[in-house]
C-alpha positions in Angstrom: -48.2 0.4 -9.4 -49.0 -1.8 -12.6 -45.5 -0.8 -13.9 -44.4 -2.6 -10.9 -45.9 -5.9 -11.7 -44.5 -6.0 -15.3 -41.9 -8.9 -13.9 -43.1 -12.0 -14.6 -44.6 -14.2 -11.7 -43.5 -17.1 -12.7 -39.9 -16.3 -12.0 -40.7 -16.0 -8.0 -41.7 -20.0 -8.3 -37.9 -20.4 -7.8 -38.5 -18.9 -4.4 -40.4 -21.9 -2.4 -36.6 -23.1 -1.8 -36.5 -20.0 0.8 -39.1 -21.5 3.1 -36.3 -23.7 5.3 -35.3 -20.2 6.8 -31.9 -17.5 5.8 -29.5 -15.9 7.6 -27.9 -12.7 7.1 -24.2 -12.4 7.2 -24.0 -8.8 7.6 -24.6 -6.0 16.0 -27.8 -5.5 16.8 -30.0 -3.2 18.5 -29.0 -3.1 22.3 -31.5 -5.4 24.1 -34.4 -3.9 26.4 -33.7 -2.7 29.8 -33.7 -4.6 32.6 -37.1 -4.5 35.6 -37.8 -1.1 34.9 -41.1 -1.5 37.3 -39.8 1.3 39.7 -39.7 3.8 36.9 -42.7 6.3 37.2 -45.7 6.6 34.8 -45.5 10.2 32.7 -48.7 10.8 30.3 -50.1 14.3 29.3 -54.1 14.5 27.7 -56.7 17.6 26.8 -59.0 15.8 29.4 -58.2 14.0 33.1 -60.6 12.5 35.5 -59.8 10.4 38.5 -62.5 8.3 39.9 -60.8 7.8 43.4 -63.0 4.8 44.4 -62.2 2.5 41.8 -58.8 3.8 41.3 -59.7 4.6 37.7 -57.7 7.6 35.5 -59.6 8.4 32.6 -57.8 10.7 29.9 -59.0 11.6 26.8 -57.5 13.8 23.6 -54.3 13.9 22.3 -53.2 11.0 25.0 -49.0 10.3 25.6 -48.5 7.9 28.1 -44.8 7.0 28.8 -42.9 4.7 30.7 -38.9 4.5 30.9 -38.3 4.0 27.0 -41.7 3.5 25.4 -44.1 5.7 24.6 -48.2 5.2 23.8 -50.0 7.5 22.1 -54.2 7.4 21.5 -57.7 9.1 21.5 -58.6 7.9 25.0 -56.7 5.8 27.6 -58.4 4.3 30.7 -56.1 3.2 33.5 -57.1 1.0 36.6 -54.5 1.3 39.3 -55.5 -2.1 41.2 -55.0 -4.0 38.0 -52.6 -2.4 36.5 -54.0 -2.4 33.3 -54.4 0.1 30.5 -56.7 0.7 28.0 -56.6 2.3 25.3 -58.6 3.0 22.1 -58.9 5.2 18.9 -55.3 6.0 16.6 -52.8 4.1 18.8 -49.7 4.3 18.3 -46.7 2.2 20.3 -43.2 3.7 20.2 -40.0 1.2 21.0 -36.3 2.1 21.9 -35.6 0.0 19.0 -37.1 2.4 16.6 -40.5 0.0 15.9 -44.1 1.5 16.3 -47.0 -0.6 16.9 -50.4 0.7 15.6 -53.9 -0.5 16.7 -57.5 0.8 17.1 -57.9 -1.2 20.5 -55.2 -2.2 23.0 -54.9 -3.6 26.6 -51.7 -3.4 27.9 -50.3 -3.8 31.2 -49.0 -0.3 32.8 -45.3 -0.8 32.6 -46.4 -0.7 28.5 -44.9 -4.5 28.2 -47.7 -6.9 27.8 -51.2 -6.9 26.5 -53.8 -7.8 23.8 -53.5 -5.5 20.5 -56.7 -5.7 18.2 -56.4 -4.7 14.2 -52.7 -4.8 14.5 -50.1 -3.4 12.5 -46.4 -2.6 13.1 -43.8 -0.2 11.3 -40.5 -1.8 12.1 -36.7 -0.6 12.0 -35.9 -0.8 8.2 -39.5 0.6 7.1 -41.1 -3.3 7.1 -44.5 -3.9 7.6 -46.3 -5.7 9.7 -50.5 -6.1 9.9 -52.7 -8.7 11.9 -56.1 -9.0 12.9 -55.5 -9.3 16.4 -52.6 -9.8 18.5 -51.0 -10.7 21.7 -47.9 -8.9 23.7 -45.9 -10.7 26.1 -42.5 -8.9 28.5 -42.3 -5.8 25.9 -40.1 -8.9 23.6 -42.8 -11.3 22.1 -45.7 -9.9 19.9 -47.6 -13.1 18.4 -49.8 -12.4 16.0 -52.7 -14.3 14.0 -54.1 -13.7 10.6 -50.9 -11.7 9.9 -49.1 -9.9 7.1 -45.5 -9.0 6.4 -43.8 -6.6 3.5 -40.8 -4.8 3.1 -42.8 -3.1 0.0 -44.4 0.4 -0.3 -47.7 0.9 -0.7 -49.0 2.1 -4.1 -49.9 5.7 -4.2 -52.7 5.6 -6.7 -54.3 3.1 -4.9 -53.5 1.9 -1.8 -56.0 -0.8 -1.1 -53.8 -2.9 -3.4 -52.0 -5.6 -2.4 -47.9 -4.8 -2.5 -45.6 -6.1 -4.9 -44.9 -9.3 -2.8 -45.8 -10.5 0.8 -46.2 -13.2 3.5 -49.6 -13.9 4.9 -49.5 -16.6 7.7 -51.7 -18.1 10.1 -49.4 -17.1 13.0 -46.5 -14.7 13.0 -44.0 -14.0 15.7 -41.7 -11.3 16.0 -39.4 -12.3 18.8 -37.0 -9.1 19.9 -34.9 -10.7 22.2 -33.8 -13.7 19.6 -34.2 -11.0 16.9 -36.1 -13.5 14.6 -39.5 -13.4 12.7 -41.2 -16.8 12.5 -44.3 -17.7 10.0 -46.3 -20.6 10.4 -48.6 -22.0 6.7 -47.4 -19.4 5.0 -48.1 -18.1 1.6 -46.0 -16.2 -0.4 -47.6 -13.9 -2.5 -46.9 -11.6 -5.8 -49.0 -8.9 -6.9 -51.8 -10.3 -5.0 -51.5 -13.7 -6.3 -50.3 -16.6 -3.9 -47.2 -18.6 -5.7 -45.0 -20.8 -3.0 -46.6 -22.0 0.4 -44.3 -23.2 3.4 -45.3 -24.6 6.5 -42.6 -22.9 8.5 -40.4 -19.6 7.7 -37.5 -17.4 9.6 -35.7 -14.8 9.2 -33.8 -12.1 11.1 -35.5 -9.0 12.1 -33.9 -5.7 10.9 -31.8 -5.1 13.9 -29.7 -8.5 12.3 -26.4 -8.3 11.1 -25.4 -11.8 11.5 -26.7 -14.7 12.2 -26.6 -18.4 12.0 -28.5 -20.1 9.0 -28.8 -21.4 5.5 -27.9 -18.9 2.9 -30.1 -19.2 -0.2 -28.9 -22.0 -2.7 -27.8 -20.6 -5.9 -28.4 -23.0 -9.6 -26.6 -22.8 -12.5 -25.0 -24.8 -15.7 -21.5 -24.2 -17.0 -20.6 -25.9 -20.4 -17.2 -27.3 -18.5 -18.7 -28.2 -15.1 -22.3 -29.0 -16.2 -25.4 -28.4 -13.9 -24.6 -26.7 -10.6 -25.8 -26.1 -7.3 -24.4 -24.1 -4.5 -25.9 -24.3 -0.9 -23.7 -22.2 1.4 -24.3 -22.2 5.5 -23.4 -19.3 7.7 -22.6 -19.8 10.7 -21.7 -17.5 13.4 -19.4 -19.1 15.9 -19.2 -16.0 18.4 -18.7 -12.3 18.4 -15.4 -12.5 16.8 -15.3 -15.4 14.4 -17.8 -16.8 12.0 -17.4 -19.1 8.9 -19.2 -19.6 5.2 -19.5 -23.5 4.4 -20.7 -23.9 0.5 -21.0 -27.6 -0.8 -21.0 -27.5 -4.4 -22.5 -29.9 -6.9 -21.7 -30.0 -10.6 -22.9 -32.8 -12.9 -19.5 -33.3 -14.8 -16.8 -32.3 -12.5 -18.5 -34.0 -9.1 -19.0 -32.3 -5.7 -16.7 -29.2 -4.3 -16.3 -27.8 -1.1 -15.4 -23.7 -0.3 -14.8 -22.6 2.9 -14.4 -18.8 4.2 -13.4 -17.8 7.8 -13.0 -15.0 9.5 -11.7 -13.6 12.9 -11.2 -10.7 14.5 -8.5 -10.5 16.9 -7.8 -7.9 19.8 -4.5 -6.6 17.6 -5.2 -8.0 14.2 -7.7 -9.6 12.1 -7.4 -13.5 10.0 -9.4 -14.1 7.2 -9.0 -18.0 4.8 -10.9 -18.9 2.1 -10.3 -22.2 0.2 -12.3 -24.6 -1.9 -11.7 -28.5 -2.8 -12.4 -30.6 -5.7 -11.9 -34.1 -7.0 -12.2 -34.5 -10.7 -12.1 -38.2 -12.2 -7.9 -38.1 -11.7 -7.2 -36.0 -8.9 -7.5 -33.6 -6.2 -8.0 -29.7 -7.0 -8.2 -27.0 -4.9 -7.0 -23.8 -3.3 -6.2 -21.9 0.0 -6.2 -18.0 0.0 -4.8 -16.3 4.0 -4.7 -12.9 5.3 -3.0 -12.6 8.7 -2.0 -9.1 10.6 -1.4 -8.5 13.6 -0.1 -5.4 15.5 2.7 -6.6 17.9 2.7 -3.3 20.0 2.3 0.4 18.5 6.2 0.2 17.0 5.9 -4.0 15.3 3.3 -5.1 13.1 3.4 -8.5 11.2 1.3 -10.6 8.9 1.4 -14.0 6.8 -0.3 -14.2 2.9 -0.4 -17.9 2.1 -2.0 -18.2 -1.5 -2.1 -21.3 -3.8 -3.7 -23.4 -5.5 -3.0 -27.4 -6.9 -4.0 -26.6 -10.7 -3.2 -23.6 -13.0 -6.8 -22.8 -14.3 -8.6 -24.5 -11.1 -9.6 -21.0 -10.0 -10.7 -19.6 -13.4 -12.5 -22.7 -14.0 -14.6 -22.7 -10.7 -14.6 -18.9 -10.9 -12.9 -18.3 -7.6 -10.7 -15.6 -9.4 -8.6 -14.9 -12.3 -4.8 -14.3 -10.8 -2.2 -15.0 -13.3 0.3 -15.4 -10.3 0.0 -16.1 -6.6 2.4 -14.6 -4.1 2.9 -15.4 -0.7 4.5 -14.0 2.2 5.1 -13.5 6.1 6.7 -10.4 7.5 7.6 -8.3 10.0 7.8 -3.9 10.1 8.2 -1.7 12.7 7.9 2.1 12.8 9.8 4.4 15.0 10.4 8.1 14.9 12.2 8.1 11.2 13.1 4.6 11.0 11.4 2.1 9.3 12.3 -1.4 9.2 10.8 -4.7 7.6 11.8 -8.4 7.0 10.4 -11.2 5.7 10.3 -14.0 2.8 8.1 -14.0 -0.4 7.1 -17.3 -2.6 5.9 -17.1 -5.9 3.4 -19.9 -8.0 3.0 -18.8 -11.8 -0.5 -19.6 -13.5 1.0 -19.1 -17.1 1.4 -21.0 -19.9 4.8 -22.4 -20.1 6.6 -21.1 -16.8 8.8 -23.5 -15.3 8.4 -23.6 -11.6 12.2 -24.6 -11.1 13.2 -21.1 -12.3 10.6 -19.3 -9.8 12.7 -17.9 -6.5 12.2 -18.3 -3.6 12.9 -15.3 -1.4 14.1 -15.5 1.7 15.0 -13.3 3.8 14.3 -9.8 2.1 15.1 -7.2 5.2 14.6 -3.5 4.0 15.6 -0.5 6.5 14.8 3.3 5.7 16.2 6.0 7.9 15.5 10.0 7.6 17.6 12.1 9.6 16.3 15.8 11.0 16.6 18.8 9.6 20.0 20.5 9.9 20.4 24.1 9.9 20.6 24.5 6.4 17.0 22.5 5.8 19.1 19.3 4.7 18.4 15.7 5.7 20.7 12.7 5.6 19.1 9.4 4.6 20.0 6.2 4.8 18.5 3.1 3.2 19.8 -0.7 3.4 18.5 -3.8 1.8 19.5 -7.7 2.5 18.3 -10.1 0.0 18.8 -13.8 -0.8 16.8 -15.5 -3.9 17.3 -19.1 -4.5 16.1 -21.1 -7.6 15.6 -25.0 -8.1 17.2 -24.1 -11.6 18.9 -21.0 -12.2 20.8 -18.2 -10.8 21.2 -17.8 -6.9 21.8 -14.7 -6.2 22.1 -13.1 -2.2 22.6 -9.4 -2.1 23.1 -6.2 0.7 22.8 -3.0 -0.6 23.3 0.2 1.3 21.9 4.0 0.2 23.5 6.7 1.6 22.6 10.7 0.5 21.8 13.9 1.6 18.9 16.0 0.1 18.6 20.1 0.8 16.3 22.6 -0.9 16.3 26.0 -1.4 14.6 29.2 -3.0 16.3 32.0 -5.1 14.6 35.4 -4.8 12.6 35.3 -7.8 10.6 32.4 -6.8 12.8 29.3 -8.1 12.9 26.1 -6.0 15.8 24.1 -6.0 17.1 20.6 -4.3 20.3 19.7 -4.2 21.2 16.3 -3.9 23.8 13.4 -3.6 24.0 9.5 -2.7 26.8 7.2 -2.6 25.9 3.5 -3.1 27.3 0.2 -2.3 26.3 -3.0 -3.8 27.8 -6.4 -2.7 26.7 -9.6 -4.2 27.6 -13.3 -4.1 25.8 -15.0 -7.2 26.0 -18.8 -8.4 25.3 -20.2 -11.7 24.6 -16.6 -13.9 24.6 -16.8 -17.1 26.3 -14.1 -19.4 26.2 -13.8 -22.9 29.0 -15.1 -25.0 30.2 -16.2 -22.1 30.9 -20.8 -22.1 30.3 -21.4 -18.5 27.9 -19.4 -16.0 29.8 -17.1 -13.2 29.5 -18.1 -9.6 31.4 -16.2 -6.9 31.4 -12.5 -5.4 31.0 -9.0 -7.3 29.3 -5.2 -6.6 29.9 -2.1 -7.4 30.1 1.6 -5.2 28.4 4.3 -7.2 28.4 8.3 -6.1 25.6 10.4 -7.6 24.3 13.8 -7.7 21.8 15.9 -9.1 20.5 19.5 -9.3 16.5 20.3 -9.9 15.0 23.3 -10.2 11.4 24.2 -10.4 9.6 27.7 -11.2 5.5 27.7 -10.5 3.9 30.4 -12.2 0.7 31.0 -10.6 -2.2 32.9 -11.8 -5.5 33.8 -9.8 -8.7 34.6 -12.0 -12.6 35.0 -10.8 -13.4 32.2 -13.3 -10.3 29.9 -12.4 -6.5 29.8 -11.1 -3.6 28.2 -13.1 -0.1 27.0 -12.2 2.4 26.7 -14.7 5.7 25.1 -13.6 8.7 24.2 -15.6 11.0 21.6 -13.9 14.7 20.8 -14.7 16.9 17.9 -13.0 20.4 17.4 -13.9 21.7 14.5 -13.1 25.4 13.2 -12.8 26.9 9.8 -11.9 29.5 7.6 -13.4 29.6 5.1 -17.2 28.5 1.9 -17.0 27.7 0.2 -13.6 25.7 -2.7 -14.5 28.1 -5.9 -15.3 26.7 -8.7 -16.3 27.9 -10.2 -13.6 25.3 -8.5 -11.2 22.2 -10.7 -11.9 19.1 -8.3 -13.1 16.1 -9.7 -10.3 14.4 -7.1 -9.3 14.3 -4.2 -12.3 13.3 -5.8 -15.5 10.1 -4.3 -15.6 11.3 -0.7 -16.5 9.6 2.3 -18.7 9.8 5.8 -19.0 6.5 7.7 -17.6 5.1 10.8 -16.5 6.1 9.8 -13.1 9.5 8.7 -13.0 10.9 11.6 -16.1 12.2 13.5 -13.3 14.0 11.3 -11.6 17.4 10.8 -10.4 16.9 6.8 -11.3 14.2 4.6 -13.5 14.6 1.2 -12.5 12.2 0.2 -10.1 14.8 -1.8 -8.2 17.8 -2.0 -6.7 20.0 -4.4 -9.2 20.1 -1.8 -12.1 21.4 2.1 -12.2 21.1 4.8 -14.6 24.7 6.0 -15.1 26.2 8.6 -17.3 25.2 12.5 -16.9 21.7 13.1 -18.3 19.2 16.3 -17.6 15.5 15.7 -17.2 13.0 18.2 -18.1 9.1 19.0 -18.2 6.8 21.2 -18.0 3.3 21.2 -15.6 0.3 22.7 -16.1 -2.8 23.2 -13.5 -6.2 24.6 -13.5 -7.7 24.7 -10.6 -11.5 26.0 -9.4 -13.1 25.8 -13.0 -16.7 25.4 -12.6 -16.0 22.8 -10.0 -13.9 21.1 -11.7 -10.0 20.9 -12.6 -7.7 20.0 -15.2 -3.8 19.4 -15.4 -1.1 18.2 -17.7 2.6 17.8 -17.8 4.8 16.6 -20.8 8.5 15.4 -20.2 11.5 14.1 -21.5 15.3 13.2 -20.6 18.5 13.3 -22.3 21.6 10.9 -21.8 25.1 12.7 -22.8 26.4 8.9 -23.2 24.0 6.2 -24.5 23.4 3.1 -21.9 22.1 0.0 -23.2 21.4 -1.3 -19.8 17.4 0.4 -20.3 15.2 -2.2 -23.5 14.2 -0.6 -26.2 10.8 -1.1 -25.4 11.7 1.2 -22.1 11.7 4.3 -24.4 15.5 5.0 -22.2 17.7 3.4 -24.8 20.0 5.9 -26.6 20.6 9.5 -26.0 17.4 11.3 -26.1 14.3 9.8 -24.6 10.7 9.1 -25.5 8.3 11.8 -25.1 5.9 11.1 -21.9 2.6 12.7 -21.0 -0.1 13.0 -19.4 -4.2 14.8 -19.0 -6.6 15.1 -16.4 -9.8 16.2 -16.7 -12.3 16.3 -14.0 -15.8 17.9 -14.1 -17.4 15.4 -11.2 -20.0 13.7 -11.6 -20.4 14.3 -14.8 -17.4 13.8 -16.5 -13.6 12.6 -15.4 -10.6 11.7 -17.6 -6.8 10.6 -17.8 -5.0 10.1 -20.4 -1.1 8.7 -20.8 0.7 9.0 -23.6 4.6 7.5 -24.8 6.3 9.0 -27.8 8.9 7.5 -29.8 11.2 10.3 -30.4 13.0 8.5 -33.3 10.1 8.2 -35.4 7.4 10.5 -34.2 4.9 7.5 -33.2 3.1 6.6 -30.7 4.9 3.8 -28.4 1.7 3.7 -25.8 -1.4 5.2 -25.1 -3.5 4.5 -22.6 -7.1 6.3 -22.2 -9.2 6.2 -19.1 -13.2 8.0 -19.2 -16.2 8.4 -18.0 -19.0 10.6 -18.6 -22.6 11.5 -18.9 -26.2 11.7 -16.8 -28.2 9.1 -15.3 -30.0 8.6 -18.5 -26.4 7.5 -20.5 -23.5 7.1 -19.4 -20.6 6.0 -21.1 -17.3 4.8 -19.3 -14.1 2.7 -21.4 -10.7 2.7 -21.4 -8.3 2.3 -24.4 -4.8 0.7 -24.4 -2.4 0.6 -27.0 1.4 -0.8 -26.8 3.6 -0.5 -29.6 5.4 -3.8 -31.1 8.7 -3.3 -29.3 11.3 -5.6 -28.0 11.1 -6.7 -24.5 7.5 -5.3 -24.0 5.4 -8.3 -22.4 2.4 -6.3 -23.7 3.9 -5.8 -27.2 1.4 -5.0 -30.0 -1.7 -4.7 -27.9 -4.4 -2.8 -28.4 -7.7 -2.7 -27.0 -10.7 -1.3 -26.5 -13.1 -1.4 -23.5 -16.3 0.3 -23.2 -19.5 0.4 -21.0 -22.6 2.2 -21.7 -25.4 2.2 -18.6 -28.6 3.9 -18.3 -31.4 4.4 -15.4 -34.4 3.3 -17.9 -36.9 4.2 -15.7 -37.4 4.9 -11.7 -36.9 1.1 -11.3 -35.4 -0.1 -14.1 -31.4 0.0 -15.2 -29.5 -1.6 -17.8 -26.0 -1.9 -19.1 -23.9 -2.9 -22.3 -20.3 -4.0 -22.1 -17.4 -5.3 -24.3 -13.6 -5.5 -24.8 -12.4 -5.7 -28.0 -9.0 -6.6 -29.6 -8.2 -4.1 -32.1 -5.2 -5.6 -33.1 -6.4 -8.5 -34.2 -9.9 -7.4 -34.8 -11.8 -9.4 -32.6 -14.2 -9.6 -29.6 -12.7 -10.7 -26.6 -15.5 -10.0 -24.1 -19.3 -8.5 -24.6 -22.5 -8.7 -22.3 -25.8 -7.1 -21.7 -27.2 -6.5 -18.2 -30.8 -5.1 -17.2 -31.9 -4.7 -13.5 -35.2 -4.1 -11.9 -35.0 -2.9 -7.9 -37.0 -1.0 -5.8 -37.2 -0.7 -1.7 -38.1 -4.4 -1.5 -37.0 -6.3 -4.7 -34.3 -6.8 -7.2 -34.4 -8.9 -10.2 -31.0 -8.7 -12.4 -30.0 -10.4 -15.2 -26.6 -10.7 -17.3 -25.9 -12.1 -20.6 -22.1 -12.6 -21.5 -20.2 -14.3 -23.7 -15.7 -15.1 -22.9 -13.8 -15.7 -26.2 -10.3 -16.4 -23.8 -8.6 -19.4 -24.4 -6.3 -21.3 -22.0 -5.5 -24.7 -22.0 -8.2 -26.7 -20.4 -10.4 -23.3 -20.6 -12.8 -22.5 -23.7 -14.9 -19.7 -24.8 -17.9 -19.8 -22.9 -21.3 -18.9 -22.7 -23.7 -17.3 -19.6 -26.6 -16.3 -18.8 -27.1 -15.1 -14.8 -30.1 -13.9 -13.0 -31.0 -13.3 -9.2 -33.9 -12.5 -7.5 -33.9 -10.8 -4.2 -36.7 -10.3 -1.8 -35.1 -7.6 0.4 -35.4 -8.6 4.1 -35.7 -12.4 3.5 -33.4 -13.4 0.9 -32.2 -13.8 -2.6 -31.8 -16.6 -5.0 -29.3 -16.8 -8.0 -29.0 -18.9 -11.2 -26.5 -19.1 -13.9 -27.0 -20.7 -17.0 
């Protein structure tokens, strides 16, 4: 217990400001029975006696008296019939349906076990909570008032348990109403270790059976070097079963008052959920809306809106309501049926980066996508057939409206030596009508109609090689893919919208195309290859690994450099997993740059160790190339945590720039928690730059009293 008390009292000052009442945000226990007077009176003891003319029962050792769903146990028990009264003494011991147990040395209650007069009270409740009085009162098995009373959520300490807990609320008066699920204290104290810090002359708060309810959330305090001083007082309220909302005023000293908002529905088919804020700075008004709409039409149509924006490019870093370097909206519509799949809608796009001209963001509408598998015919083959309709429109800048259709047919088989093969082919039709493109060399931009129709085929083979052991099994497979499909077939006429973000990786290298849309294809005969290697049922863990690579018979300079496609032979990709849960788990992705025998990018994901240390990071490393929007980054991100003691965690974290050899982000972190209090702390510093956004300072803590409430501060 004196470990315990190591926090500093002074801290839980802060926590006077809970005494106006909480809420929890987070159904209840069903509520008691209806007049269950009918239902008979069941009690077993060692000893019985029934003293007919006074209609007394008397029963004595090992007493269990029950009555529809409560249960009292005790030494002796004393019933009169013509008052219905019982009385009982010596270890009681109340049980409720809700899961509470009253305890008491001396009890009156009535004989339907509802009402009555409890002396030396205490009471166990749901979540382990404690409750103590000196004498109290029972009223319709739903009120217990109590006087001279005690409540803690905190254990007892084991080398001495005469000691007061780590915190508590003694009142004159306490009520514990069941049916409004509340707990009410009147002149209360608050108390730490034993020593009384905060007094309030009235206090709430949900019982344990409270999920949500109505009230004021605890305020949280902080200063921010661009918004000065602030303070955050949010409200919860619950409108019904379905719907509630989050109301935060914010006040900061330099940037005046804010308001957030959150509300949420659930529907009978779908769900809505909105969060938005507002601000007024000495110029203008800021602020932001975030949506999430879906609803299930029937069990074939499903739709859904996301409406995201905001009025300012670093409002929401500033305010910290995220850190999105674009928002996308978008409504749609998809229906599922049998082995069709179709979807329409509209996407809009607002850019938070530096120097993006808003003009030259599309607008996208509509985008209709349709996928159809056919059945199996009797050779194992299935037909597909994909379609796509889409119409971009800039205030500055290409126009471009597009249908695309996917046509193919896809069969496997099996040799006899164990070799899987698919055979496949696709014919595809592209027709586009495109205004103001721009082509290189080229005086005037093209406007008018152009596509393309483009047959492929390809061949793959695969051969696992398994391998059973006691210790472990192993699958080795090699995997081959020819593919073959005409020179050529991206003129710059056919505006590039949807595939600029292409690469080479260890999960497109065996692939009939790369680019991740529709606008560019891979042409020219080129045969993918790799090998796969699994291990599988290794002291409860597994590994795996795969290296790849392609080859183009005719170079295509459609694919950037920075793609590792351009010229005839590819990068090298790969990839290893480790996984010894929960000790230790890794992946690691590698590029090659087969020209020059360097890496092109690395990326290292890890984590591993005990309770006592445990070190997680991941490491990223992109090579300078051309048309890489991540060119010559390198960085390093680690995180080192430890379980100090029973109570007591901590934790170390930083991202550093390698490449230019500095610290981007560091912080330290060190929690306290136990069953009924947590006290956590952060220290961080942000060297990111961005406009109207500066390196910055923190400092955080939060103190929680589990059951009643927390209170945060940043500084």
């Amino acid at each position: 217990m004196p470990t315990r008390l190591f926090i500093v009292a002074l801290i839980l000052l802060t926590i006077v400001g809970i005494g106006a009442g909480t809420a929890k945000a987070a159904g209840a226990s069903p509520a008691l029975d209806p007049d269950q007077r009918d239902l008979p009176i069941l009690f077993t003891a060692d000893e019985v006696s029934h003293d007919r003319a006074l209609s007394i029962v008397r029963a004595s050792g090992n007493v269990e008296i029950s009555h529809a769903d409560r249960v009292l146990l005790a030494d002796a028990v004393t019933y009169n019939q013509n008052l219905d009264l019982v009385t009982a003494t010596g270890n009681i011991a109340l049980l409720e349906s809700s899961g509470e147990v009253l305890f008491a040395e001396h009890m009156e209650i009535t004989g339907d076990l509802k009402s009555g007069v409890i002396e030396d009270f205490r009471a166990l409740l749901a979540d382990g909570s404690r409750l103590a009085a000196a004498g109290g009162r029972r009223q319709d098995g739903n009120l217990t008032e109590m006087r001279k009373g005690v409540y803690s959520p905190c254990n007892l300490c084991a080398e001495d348990p005469r000691a007061a807990p780590l915190w508590q609320v003694k009142a004159v008066s306490i009520v514990h109403d069941q049916e409004a699920k509340e707990i009410t204290y009147s002149d209360a104290w608050l108390e730490f270790a034993g020593l009384p810090i905060a007094y309030t002359p009235y206090l709430s708060h949900p019982d344990p059976s409270v999920k949500r309810k109505s009230g004021v959330l605890v305020p949280t305090f902080g200063d921010d070097s661009l918004l000065g001083l602030i303070v955050q007082a949010p409200y919860f309220w619950v409108i019904d079963d379905t719907k509630d909302a989050t109301i935060t005023p914010i006040i900061t000293t330099k940037e005046g008052p804010a308001l957030a908002l959150e509300y949420r529905q659930r529907l009978k088919k779908g769900e809505l959920q909105m969060s938005g804020s507002g601000a007024h700075d000495s110029s203008e008004f800021l602020g932001h809306v975030f949506s999430e709409f879906r609803y299930d039409i029937n069990d074939t149509w499903r739709g859904g809106v996301d409406f995201d924006r905001t009025t300012d490019d670093t409002y929401l870093r500033r305010y910290g309501f995220g850190n999105e370097r674009t928002l996308t909206s978008r409504g749609f519509v998809e229906g599922f049926r049998g082995r069709n799949y179709l979807t329409g809608g509209a996407y809009a796009f607002q850019s938070l980066e530096d120097g993006v001209d808003d003009a030259e963001i599309p607008l996208v509408l509509p985008i209709v996508d349709y996928n159809h598998v056919g059945t199996a015919d009797r050779f194992g083959g299935r037909p597909t057939f994909d379609a796509n309709l889409a119409v971009l429109t800039r205030e500055d800048g290409t126009d471009t409206r597009r249908l695309s259709t996917r046509a193919g047919y896809e069969v496997p088989f099996r040799d006899p030596i164990g070799g899987v093969y698919t055979l496949s082919a696709g014919l595809w039709g592209d027709g586009y009508h495109v205004s103001d493109q721009e082509i290189e060399g080229e005086p005037g931009a093209f406007s008018g109609v152009t596509g393309r129709v483009w047959p492929q085929a390809a061949l793959e083979w695969r051969m696992p090689f398994v391998r059973a052991d006691k210790a472990f099994d192993q699958v080795i497979e090699p995997v081959v893919q020819f593919v073959v499909s005409p020179i050529g077939g991206n003129p710059e006429e056919i505006p590039n919208e949807d595939s600029l973000d292409v690469e080479l990786a260890e999960n497109n290298v065996i692939s009939t195309d790369r680019f991740p849309g529709l606008d560019r294809v891979e042409g020219g005969a080129r045969i993918n290859y790799g090998l796969g290697w699994d291990l599988f049922r290794l002291a409860d863990g597994s590994a795996s690994a795969f290296v790849g690579q392609s080859y183009r018979f005719h170079a295509d300079s459609s694919p950037e450099p920075a793609s590792g496609l351009d010229g005839n032979l590819s990068d090298l990709v790969g990839t290893v997993d480790l996984t010894f849960l929960p000790w230790f788990d890794m992946q690691y992705r590698t590029r090659v740059d087969q020209s020059e025998w360097t890496f092109a990018r690395n990326e290292l994901g890890f984590g591993g160790g005990l309770k006592a240390l445990y070190l997680s990071g991941t490491y990223v490393y992109f090579a300078d190339e051309a048309g890489d929007e991540f060119q010559g980054r390198e960085e390093l991100t680690m995180t080192a945590r430890s379980q100090l003691t029973r109570f007591w965690r901590g934790r170390i974290f930083g991202t550093r720039d390698l490449a230019e050899n500095q610290q981007l982000r560091y912080g330290i972190g060190l929690t306290y928690e136990d069953e009924c209090f947590l006290f956590d702390t952060r220290l961080l510093r942000e060297e990111f730059r961005d406009r109207d956004l500066e390196p910055r300072d923190s400092l955080f803590f939060r103190i929680a009293l589990k059951t009643i409430g927390d209170l945060g501060f940043g500084l």
